[in-house]
N, CA, C and O atoms as CSV, one atom per row, in Angstrom:
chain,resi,resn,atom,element,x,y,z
A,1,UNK,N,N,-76.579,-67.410,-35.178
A,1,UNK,CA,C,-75.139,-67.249,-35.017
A,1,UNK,C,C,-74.857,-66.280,-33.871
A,1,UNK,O,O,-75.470,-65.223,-34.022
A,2,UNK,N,N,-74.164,-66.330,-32.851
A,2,UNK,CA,C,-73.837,-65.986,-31.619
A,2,UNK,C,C,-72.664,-64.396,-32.486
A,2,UNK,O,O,-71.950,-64.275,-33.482
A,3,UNK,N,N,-73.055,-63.630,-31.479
A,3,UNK,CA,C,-71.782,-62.253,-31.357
A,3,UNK,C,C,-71.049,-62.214,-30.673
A,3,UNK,O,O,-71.301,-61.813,-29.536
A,4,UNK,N,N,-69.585,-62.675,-31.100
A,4,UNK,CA,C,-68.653,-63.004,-30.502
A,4,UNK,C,C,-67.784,-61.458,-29.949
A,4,UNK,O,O,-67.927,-60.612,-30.832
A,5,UNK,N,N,-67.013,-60.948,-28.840
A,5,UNK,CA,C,-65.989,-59.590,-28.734
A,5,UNK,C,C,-65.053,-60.303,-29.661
A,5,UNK,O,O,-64.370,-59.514,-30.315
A,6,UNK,N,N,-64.847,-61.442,-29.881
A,6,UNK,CA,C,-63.528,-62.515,-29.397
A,6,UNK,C,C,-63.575,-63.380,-30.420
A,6,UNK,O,O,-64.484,-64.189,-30.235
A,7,UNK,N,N,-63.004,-63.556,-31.398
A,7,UNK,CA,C,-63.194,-65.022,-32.224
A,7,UNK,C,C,-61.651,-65.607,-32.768
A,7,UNK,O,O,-60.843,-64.846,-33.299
A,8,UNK,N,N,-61.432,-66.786,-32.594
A,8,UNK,CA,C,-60.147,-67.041,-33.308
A,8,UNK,C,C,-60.337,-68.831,-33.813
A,8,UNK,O,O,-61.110,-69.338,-33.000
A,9,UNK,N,N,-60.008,-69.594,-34.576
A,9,UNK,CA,C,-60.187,-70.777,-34.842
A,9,UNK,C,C,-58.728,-71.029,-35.284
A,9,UNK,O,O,-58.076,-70.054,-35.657
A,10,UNK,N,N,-58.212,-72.142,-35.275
A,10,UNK,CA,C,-56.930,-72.394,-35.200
A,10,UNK,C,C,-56.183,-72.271,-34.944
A,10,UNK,O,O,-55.334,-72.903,-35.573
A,11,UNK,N,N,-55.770,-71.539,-34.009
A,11,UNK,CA,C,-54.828,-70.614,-33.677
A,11,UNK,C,C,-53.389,-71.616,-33.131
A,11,UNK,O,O,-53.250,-72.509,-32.295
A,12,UNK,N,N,-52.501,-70.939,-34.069
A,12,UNK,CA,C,-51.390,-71.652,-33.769
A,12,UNK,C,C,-50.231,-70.250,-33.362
A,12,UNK,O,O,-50.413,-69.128,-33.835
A,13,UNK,N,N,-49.358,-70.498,-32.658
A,13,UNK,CA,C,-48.428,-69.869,-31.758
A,13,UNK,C,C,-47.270,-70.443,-31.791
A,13,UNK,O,O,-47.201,-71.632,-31.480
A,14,UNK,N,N,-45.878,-69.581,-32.250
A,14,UNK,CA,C,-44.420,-70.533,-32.673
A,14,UNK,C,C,-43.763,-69.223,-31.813
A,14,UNK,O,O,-44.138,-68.057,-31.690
A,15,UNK,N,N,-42.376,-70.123,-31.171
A,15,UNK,CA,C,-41.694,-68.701,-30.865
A,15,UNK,C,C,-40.224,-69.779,-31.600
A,15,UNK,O,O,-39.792,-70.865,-31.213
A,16,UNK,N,N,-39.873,-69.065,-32.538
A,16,UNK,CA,C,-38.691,-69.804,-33.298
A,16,UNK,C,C,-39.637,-71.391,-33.242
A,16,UNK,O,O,-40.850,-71.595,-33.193
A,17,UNK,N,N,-38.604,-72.211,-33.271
A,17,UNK,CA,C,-39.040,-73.773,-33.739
A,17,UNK,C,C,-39.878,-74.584,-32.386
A,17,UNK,O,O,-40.106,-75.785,-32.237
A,18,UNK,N,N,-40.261,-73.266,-31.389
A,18,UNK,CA,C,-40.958,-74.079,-30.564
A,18,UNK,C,C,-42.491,-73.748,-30.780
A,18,UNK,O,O,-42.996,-72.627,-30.720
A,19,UNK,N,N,-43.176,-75.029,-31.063
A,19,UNK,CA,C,-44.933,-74.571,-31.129
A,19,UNK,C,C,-45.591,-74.576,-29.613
A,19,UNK,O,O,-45.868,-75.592,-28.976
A,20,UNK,N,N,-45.806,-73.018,-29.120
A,20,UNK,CA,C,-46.385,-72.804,-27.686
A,20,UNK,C,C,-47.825,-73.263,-27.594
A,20,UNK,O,O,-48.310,-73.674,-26.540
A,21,UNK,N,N,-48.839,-73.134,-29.332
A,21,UNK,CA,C,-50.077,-73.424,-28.943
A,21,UNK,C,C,-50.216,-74.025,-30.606
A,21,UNK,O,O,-49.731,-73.498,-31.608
A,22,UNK,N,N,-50.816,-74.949,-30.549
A,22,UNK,CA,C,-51.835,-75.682,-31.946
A,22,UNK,C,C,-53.386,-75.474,-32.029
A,22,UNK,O,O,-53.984,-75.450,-30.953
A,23,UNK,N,N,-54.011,-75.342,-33.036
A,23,UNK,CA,C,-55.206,-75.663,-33.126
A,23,UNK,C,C,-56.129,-75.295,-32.011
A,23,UNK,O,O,-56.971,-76.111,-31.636
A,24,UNK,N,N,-56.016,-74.019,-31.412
A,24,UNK,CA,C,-56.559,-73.368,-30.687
A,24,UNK,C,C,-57.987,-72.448,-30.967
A,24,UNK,O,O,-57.905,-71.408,-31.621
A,25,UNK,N,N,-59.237,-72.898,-30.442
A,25,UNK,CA,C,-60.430,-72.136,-31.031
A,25,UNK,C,C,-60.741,-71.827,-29.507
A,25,UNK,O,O,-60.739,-72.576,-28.530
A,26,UNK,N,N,-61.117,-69.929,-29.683
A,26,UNK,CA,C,-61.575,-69.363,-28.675
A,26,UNK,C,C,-62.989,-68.645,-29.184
A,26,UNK,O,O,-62.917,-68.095,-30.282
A,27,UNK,N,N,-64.213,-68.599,-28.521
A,27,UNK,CA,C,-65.129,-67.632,-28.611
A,27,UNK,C,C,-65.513,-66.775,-27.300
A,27,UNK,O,O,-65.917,-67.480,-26.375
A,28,UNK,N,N,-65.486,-65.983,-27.152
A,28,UNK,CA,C,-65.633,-65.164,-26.319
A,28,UNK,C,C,-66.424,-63.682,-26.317
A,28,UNK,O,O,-66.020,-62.734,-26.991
A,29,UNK,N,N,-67.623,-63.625,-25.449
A,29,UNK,CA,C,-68.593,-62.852,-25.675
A,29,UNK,C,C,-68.067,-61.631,-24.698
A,29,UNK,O,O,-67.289,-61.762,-23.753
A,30,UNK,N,N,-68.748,-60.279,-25.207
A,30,UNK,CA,C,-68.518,-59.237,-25.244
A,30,UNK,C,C,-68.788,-59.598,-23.277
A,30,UNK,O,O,-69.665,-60.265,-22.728
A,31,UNK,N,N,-67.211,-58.551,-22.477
A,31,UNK,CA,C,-67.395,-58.702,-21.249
A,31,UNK,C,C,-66.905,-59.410,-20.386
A,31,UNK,O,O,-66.681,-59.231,-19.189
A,32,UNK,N,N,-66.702,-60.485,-21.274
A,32,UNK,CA,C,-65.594,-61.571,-20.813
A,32,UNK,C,C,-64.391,-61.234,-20.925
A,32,UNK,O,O,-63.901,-60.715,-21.927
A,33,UNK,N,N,-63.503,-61.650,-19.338
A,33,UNK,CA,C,-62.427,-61.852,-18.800
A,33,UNK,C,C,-61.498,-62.908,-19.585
A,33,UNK,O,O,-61.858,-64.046,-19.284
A,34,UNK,N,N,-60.425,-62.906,-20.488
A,34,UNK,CA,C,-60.137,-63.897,-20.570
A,34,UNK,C,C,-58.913,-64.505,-20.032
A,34,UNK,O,O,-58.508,-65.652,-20.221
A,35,UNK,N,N,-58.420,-63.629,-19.380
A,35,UNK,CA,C,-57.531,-64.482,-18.595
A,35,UNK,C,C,-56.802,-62.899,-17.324
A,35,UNK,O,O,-57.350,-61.803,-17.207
A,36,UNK,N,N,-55.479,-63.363,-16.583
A,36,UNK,CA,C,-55.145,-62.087,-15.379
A,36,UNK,C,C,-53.638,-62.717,-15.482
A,36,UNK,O,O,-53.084,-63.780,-15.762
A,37,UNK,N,N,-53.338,-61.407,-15.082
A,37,UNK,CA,C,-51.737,-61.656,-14.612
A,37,UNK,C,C,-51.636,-61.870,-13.248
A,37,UNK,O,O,-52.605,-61.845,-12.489
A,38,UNK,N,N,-50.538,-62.071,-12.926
A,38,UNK,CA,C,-49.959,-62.644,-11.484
A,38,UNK,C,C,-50.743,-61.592,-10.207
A,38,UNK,O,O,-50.768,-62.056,-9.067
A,39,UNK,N,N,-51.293,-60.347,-10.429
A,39,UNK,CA,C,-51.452,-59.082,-9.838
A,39,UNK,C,C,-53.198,-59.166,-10.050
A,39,UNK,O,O,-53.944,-58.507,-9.326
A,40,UNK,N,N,-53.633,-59.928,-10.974
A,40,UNK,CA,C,-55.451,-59.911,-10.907
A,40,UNK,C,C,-55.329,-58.817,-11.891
A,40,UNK,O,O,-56.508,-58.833,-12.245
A,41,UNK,N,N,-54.873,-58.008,-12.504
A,41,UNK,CA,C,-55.318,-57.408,-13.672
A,41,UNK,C,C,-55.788,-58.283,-14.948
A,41,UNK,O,O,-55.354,-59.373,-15.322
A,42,UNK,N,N,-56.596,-57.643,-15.387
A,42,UNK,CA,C,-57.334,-58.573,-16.445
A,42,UNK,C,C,-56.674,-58.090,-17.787
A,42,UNK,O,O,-56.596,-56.900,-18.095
A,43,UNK,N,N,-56.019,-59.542,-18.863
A,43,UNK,CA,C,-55.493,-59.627,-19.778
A,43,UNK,C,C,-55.648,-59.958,-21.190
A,43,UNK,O,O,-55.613,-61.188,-21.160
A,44,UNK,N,N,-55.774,-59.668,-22.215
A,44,UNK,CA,C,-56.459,-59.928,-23.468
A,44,UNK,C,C,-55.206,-60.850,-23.907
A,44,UNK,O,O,-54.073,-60.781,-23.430
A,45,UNK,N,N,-55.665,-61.749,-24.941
A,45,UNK,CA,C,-55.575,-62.602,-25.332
A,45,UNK,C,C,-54.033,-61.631,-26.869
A,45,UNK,O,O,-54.136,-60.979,-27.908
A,46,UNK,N,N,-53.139,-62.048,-26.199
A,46,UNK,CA,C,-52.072,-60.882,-27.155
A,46,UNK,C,C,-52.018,-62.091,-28.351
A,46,UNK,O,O,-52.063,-61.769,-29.538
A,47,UNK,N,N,-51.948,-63.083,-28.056
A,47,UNK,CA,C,-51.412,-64.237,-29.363
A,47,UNK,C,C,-52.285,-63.982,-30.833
A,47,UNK,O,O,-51.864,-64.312,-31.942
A,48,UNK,N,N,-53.175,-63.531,-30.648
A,48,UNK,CA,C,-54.301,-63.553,-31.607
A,48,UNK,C,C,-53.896,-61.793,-32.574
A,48,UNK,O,O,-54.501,-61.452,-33.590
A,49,UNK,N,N,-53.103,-61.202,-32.102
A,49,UNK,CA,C,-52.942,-59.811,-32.751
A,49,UNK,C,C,-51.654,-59.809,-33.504
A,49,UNK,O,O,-51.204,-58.975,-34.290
A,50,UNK,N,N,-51.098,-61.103,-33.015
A,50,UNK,CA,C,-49.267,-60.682,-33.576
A,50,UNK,C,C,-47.784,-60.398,-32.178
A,50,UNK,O,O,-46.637,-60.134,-32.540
């Protein structure tokens, strides 16, 4: 079994009655970038905390 920084399986995302994301599975190992804003700063994954 792999050591994930990063784990989420299903991940669903609503803002009021709109669904932004369904059935979303991320793994992501310690170190990994997972995504940047418009500026190249590197951004964590906020959907997964609330």
């Amino acid at each position: 079994m792999e050591d994930y920084a990063f784990q989420t399986e299903g991940l669903v995302k609503r803002f009021g009655t709109t669904t932004a994301l369904a059935g979303v599975d991320l793994h992501a190992r310690p170190g990994t970038v997972l995504g940047s804003t418009s500026s190249g700063t590197p951004q964590r994954c906020g959907c997964s905390s609330g």
